[in-house]
C-alpha positions as CSV (number, residue, x, y, z in Angstrom):
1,X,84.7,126.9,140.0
2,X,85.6,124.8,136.8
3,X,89.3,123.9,137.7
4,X,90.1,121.0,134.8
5,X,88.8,120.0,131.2
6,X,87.7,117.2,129.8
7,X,87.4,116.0,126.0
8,X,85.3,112.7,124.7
9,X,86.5,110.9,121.8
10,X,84.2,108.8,119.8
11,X,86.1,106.5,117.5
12,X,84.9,103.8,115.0
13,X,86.0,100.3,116.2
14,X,88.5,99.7,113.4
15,X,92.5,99.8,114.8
16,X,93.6,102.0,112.2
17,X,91.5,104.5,113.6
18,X,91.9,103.9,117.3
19,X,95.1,103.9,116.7
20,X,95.3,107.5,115.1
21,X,92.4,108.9,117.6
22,X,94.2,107.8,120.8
23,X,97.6,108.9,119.6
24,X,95.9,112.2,119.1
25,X,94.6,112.1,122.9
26,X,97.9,111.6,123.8
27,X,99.2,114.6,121.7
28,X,97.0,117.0,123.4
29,X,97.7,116.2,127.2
30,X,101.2,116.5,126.3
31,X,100.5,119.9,124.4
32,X,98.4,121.6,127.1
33,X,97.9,121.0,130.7
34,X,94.3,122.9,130.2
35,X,93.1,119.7,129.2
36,X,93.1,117.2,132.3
37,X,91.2,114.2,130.8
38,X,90.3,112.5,127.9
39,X,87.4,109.9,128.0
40,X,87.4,107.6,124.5
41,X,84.1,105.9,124.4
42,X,84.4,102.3,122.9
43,X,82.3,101.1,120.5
44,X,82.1,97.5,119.7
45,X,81.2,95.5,116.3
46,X,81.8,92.0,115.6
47,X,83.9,92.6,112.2
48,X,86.6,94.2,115.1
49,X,86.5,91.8,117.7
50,X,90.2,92.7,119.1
51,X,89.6,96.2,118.9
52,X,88.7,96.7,122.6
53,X,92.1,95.1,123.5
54,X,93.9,97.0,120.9
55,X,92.7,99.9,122.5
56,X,93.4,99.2,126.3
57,X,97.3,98.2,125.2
58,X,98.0,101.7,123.4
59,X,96.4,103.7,126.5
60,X,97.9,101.3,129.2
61,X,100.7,103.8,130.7
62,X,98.4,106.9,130.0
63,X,96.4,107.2,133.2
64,X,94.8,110.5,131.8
65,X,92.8,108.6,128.9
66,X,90.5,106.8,130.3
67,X,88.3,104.1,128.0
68,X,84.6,103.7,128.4
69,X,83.0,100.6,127.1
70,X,79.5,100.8,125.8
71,X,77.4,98.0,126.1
72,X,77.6,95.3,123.1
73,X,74.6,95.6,120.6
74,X,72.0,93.0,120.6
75,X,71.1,94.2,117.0
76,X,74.0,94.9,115.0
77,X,73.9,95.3,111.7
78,X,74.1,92.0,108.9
79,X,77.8,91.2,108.7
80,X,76.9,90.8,105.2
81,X,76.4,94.5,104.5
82,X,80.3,95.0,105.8
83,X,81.0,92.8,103.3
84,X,78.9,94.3,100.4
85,X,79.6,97.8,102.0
86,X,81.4,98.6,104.8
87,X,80.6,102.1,104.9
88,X,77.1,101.5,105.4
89,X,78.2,99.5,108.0
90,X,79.7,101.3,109.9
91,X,77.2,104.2,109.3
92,X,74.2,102.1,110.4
93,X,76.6,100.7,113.6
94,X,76.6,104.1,114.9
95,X,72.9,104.4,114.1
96,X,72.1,101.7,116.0
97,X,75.0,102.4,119.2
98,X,73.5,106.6,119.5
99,X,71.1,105.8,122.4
100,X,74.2,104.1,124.2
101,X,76.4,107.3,123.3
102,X,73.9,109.5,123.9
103,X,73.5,107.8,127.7
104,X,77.2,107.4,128.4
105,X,78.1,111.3,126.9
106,X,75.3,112.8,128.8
107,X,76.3,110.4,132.5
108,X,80.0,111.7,132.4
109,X,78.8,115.6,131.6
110,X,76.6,115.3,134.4
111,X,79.6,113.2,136.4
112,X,82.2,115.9,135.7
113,X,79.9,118.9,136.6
114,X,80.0,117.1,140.1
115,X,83.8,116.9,140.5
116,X,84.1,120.6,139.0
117,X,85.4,119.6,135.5
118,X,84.1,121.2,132.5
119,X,83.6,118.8,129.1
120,X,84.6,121.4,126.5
121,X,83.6,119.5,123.5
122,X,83.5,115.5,121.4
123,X,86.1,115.0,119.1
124,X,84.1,112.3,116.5
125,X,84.9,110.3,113.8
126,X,84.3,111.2,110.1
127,X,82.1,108.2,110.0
128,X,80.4,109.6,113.2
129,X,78.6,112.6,111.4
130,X,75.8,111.9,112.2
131,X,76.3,112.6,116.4
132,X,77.0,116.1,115.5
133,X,73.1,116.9,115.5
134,X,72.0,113.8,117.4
135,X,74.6,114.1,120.3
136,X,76.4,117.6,120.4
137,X,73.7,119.8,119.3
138,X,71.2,118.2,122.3
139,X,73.5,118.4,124.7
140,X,74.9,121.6,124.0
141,X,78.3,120.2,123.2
142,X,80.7,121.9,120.2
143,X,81.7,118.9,117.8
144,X,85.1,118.6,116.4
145,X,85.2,116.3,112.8
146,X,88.7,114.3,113.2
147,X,89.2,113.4,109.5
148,X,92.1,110.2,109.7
149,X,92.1,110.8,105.7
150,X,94.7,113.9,104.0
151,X,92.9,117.3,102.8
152,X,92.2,115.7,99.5
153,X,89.3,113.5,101.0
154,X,87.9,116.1,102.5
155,X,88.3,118.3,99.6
156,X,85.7,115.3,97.7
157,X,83.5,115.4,100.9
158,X,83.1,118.6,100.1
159,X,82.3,118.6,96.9
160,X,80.4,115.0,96.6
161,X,76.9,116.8,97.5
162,X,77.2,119.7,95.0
163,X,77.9,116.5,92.6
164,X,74.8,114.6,94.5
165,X,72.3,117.2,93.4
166,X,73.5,117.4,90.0
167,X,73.4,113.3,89.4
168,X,70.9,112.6,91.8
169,X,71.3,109.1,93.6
170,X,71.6,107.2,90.0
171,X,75.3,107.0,90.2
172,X,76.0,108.7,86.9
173,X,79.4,107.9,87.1
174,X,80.0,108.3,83.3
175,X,82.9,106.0,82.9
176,X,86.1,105.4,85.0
177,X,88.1,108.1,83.3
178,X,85.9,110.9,83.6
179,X,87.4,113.9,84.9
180,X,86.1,115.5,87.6
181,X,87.0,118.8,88.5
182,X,87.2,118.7,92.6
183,X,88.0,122.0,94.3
184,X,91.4,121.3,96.5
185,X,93.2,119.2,93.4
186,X,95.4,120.7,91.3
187,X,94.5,118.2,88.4
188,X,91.1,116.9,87.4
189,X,90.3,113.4,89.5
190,X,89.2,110.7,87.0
191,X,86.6,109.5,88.5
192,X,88.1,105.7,88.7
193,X,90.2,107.2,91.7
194,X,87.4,108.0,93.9
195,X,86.2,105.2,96.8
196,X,85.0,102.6,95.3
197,X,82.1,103.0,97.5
198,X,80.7,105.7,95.5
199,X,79.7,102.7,92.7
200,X,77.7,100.6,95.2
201,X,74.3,102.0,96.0
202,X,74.0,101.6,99.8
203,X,77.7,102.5,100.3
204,X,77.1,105.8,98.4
205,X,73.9,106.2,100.2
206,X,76.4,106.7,103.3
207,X,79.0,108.7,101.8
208,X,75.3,111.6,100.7
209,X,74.5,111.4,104.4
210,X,78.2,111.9,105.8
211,X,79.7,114.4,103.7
212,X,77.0,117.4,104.2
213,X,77.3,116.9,107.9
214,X,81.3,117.9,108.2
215,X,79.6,122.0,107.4
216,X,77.8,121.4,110.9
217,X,81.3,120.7,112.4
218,X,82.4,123.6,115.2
219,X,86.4,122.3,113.4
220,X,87.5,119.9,111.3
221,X,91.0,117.9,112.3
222,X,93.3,116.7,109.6
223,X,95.6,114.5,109.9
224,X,97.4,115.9,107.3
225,X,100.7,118.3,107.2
226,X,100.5,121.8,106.2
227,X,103.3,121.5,103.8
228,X,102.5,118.2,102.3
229,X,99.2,119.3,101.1
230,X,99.6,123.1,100.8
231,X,97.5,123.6,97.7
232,X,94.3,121.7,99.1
233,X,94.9,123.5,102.9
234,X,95.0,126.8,101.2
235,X,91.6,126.0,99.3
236,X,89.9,125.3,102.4
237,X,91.7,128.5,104.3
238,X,90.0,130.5,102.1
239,X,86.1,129.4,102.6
240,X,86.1,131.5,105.8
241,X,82.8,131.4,107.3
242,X,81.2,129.0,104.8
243,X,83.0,126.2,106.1
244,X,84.0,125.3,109.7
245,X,87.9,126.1,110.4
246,X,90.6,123.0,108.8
247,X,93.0,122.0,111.2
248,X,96.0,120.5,110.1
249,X,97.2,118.4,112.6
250,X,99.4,115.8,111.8
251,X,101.3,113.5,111.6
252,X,99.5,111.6,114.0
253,X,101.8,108.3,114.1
254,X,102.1,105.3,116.5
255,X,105.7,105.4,117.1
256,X,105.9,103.6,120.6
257,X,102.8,102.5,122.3
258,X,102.0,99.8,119.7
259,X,99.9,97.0,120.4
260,X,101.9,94.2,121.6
261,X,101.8,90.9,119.5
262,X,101.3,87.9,120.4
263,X,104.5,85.4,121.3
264,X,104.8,83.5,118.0
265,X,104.6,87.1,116.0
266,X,107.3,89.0,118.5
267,X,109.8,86.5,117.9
268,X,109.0,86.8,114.0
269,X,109.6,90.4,114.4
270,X,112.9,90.0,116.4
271,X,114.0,87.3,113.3
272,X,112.9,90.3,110.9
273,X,115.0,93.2,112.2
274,X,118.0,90.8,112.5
275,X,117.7,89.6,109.1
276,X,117.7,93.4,108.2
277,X,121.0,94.4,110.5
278,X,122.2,92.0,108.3
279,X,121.8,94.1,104.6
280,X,123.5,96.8,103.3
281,X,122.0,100.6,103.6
282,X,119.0,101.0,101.1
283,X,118.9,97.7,99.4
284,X,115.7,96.4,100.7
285,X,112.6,96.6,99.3
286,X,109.5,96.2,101.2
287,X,106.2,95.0,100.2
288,X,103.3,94.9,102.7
289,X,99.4,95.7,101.5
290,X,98.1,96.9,105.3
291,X,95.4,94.8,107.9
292,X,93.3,94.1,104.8
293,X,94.8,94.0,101.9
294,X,95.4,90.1,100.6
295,X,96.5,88.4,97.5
296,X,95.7,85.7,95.7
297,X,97.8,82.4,95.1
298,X,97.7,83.8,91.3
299,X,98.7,87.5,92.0
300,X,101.4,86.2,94.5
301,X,102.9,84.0,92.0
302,X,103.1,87.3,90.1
303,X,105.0,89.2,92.6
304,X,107.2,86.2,93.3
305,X,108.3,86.2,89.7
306,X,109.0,90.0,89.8
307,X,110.9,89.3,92.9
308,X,113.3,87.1,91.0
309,X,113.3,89.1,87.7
310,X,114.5,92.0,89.2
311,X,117.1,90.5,91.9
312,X,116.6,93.2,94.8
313,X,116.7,92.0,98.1
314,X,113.3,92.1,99.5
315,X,110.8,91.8,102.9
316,X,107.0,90.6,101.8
317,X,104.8,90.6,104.3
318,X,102.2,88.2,102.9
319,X,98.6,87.7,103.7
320,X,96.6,85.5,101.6
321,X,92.4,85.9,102.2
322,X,92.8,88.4,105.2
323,X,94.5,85.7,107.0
324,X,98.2,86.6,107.7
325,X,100.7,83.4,106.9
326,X,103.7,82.5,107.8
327,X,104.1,80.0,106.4
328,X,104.3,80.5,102.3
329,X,104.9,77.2,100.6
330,X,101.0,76.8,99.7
331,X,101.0,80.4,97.4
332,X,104.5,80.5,96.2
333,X,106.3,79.3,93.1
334,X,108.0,76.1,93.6
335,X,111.5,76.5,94.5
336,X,111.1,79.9,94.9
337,X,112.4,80.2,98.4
338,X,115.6,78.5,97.7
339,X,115.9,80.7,94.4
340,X,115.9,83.9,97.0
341,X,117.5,82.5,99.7
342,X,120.0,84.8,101.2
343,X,118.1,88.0,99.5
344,X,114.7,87.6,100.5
345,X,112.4,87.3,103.6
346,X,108.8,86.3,103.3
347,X,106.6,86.6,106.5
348,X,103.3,86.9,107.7
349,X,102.8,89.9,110.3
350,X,105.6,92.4,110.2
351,X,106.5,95.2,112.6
352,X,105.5,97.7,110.2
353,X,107.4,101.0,112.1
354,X,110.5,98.8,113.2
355,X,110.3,97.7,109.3
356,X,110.3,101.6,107.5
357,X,112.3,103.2,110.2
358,X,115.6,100.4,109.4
359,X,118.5,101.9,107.5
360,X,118.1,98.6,105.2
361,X,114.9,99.8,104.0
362,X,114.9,101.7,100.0
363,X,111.5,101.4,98.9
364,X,108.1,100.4,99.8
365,X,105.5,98.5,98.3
366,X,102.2,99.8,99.7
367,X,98.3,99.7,99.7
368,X,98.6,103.5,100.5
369,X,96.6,103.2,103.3
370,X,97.2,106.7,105.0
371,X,98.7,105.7,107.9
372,X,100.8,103.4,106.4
373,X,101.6,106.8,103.8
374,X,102.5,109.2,107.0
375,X,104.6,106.0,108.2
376,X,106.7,106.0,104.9
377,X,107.1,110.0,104.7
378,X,108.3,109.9,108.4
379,X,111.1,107.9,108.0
380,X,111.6,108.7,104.2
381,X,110.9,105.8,102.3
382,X,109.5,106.2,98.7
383,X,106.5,104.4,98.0
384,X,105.4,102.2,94.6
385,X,101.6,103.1,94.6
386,X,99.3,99.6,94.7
387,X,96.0,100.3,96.3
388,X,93.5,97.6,97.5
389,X,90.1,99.0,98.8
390,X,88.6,102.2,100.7
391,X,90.0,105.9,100.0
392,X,93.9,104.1,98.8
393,X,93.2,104.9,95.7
394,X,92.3,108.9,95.7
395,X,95.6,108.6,97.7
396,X,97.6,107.1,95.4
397,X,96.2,109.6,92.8
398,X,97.1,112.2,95.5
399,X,100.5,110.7,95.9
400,X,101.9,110.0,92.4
401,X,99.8,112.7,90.1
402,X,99.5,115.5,92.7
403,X,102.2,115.4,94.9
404,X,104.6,113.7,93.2
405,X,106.1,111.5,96.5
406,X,105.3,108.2,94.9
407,X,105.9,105.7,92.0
408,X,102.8,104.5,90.2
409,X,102.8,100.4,90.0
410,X,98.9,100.8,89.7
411,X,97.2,103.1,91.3
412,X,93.4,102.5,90.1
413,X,93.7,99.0,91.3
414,X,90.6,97.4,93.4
415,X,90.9,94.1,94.7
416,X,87.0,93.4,94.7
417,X,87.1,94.1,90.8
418,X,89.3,91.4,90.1
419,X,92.3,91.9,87.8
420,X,95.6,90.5,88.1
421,X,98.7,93.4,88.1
422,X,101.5,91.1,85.9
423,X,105.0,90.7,86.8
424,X,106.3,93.2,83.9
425,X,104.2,96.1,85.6
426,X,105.6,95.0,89.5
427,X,109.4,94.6,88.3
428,X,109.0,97.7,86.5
429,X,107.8,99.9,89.4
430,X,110.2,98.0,92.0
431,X,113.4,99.1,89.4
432,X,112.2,102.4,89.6
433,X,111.9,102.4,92.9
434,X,114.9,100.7,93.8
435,X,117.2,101.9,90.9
436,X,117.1,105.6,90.3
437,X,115.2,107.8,87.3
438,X,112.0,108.9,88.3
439,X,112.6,107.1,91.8
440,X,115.4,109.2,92.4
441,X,113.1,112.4,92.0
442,X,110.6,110.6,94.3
443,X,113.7,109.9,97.0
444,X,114.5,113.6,97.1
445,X,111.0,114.7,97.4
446,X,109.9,112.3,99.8
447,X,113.1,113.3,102.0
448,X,112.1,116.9,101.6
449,X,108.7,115.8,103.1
450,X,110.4,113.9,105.6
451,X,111.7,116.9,107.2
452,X,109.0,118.8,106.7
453,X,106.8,116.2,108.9
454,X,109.4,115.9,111.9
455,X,109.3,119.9,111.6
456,X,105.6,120.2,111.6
457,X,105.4,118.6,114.8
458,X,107.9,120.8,116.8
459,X,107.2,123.8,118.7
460,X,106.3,126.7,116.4
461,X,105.5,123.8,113.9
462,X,102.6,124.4,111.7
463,X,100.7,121.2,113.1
464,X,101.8,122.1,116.6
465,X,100.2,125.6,115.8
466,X,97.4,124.5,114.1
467,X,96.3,121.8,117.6
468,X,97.4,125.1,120.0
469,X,94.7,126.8,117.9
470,X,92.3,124.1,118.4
471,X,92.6,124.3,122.0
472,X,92.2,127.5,122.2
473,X,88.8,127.6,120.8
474,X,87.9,124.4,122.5
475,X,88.8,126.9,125.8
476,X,86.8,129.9,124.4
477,X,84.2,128.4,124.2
478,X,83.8,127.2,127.4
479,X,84.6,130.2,128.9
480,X,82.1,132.5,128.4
């Protein structure tokens, strides 16, 4: 008799999405005692060499979540496609790793029928679509979709092959401001907002062979909040049996269990907060682009000069060609340090959570990663919207036009496309931010949000409700 459940987790190597999939994991062992075990297989690519450590830190007092390594690949793919296009990339990654998933999925079903435990399903990765016929349908396994994007990407997921058939694969994008009209958005999406991806041949190649696959999907997993996004969850509650159920299930934040720096960048973050004890409530603005996101010498002289122009105490977290620095002097006006002193802090890493959640904190100046966005909402900081790369800017779009919980600094930006964002347009957003107007009416809303998150999350909250539902099925299914 079948006395505990097990769930497998197959996560892309990237620590923004380890990091949501494993706090996830941990969500569900402490929602439901059903569910005994949770196995995350590791996947390993050389453009996330740490990610195998990140991974053991976060799970390292969680005894139930147990991390199986697959073998390295002999054969990955050119590093030079993840630089032309990541998601090809990764897409041709997991091509190349299904054999070893296949293998290690099938050894721990046949391990766990031994020890009378039942795997009830595999919880995959958006970017892992492809295992949904290749690994769950052989093995007789229902696939869960966990989408680490809001409803509004999966709202263009859904719609990018009815656009597919009707363009065909010559990337008619007309222009960057052509409207599209997306099911799920309550205004028309120019299409300058979508992934930049979707202009690069073998990168939208990838997208055409992901998006189709979330319909073969048993559930899709949002991290994403009911009442955040209620327009775009309502659109997808009404597709009934055309579209696999939406679950919105988060926030999913790493609050605790982050992955411990190294010794140089704790005692950074220990001279961050006290500089921060220091300032008065609300007067700090902070300005931090996410693991990827860099500047320029040129488009840091920009900020710098928007720093002084405006005269608001700030924390920059500056990286400068994917390489974090401390150590500023080479991209920084001259002088500028001494002009600032007393107002400003410049670092490289910062302890991003420790950062947003201090009562010194007023505004945020962010890549609107997703993460990074839940982050902000949490702990109620209003955002000035500056994407860099990857989905940030259909959520800044989502953020400022749709939702209206952000300021727009620039919100179509791409950082491979060049372009330098001038001082007048930083200083302008940073005021609003900082000053009132239209970043009052952001404050409010964001706050409203705030509380909606933290309520979300409780018992009889609609995420809690949502993942109890989840269960549920996962249990039905196995039971019969």
């Amino acid at each position: 008799m079948v006395k505990e459940t097990e769930l497998i987790f197959i996560p892309v190597p990237s620590t923004g999405h380890l990091l949501v999939n494993i706090e996830f994991a941990k969500r569900l062992l402490n929602l439901d005692p059903r569910i005994n075990t949770i196995t995350i297989l590791q996947l390993h690519a050389p453009t996330s060499p740490n990610a195998a450590v990140f991974a053991r830190s976060l799970v390292a007092s969680h005894p139930q979540i147990r991390l199986h390594d697959l073998p390295v690949l002999h054969d990955p793919p050119p590093l030079d496609l993840f630089h032309r296009a990541p998601e090809a990339y990764i897409v041709q990654l997991v091509k190349r790793t299904t054999p070893l998933i296949r293998e290690a999925v099938s050894s721990i079903v046949e391990s766990s029928k031994s020890n009378s435990v039942r795997v009830a399903g595999l919880v995959i990765d958006f970017f892992c679509n492809t295992l949904i016929n290749d690994v769950g349908f052989e093995l007789n396994l229902p696939s869960y979709v966990f989408l680490t994007c809001n409803a509004r990407y999966l709202s263009m997921m859904k719609y990018l092959p009815e656009r597919h058939r009707r363009v065909g694969s010559k990337l008619e994008w007309s222009s960057g401001d052509e409207e599209l009209a997306i099911p799920g958005f309550v205004n028309p999406v120019p299409a300058k907002f979508l992934p930049s991806g979707l202009f690069n041949g073998e990168a939208y190649e990838a997208y055409v062979e992901l998006s189709p696959r979330f319909g073969d999907a048993k559930g899709i997993l949002v991290n994403s909040v009911e009442e955040i996004e209620p327009y775009t969850f309502g659109y997808f509650s009404r597709q009934g049996e055309d579209y696999p159920p939406v679950y919105p299930v988060g926030p999913i934040l790493s609050l605790e269990d982050r992955a411990s720096p190294n010794d140089e960048e704790a005692g950074d973050g220990d001279r961050i907060v006290r500089w921060l004890d220091d300032q008065p409530e609300c007067s700090v603005v902070f300005l931090c682009f996410g693991s990827r996101g860099s500047v320029d010498e040129l488009q840091a002289k920009e900020i710098a000069q928007a720093l002084e122009v405006v005269g608001c105490r700030f924390l920059w977290s500056i990286r400068t060609g994917f390489v974090e620095t401390t150590d500023p002097s080479d991209v920084l006006p001259e002088g500028f340090m001494g002009r600032v002193a007393g107002r400003g802090l410049v670092c490289g890493w910062a302890p991003q959570v420790e950062v947003l959640e201090h009562k010194a904190i007023g505004g945020f100046v962010s890549h609107c990663g997703w993460n990074s966005t839940l982050e902000s909402l949490w702990f109620g900081v209003p955002v000035a919207a500056w994407p860099m790369y990857a989905e940030q800017q259909l959520n800044a779009f989502t953020l400022v036009k749709e939702l209206g919980l952000a300021v727009d600094l620039r919100m179509d930006y791409v950082s491979g496309r060049g372009g330098l964002v001038t001082c007048d347009e930083i200083a302008r957003a940073v005021r609003c931010l900082m000053e009132g107007g239209e970043g009052k009416r952001v404050r409010v809303k964001v706050k409203e949000m705030c509380d909606a998150a933290r309520k979300a999350v409780m018992d009889g909250g609609s995420s809690s409700l949502a993942t109890a539902r989840f269960i549920d099925e996962l249990m039905e299914d196995g039971s019969g």
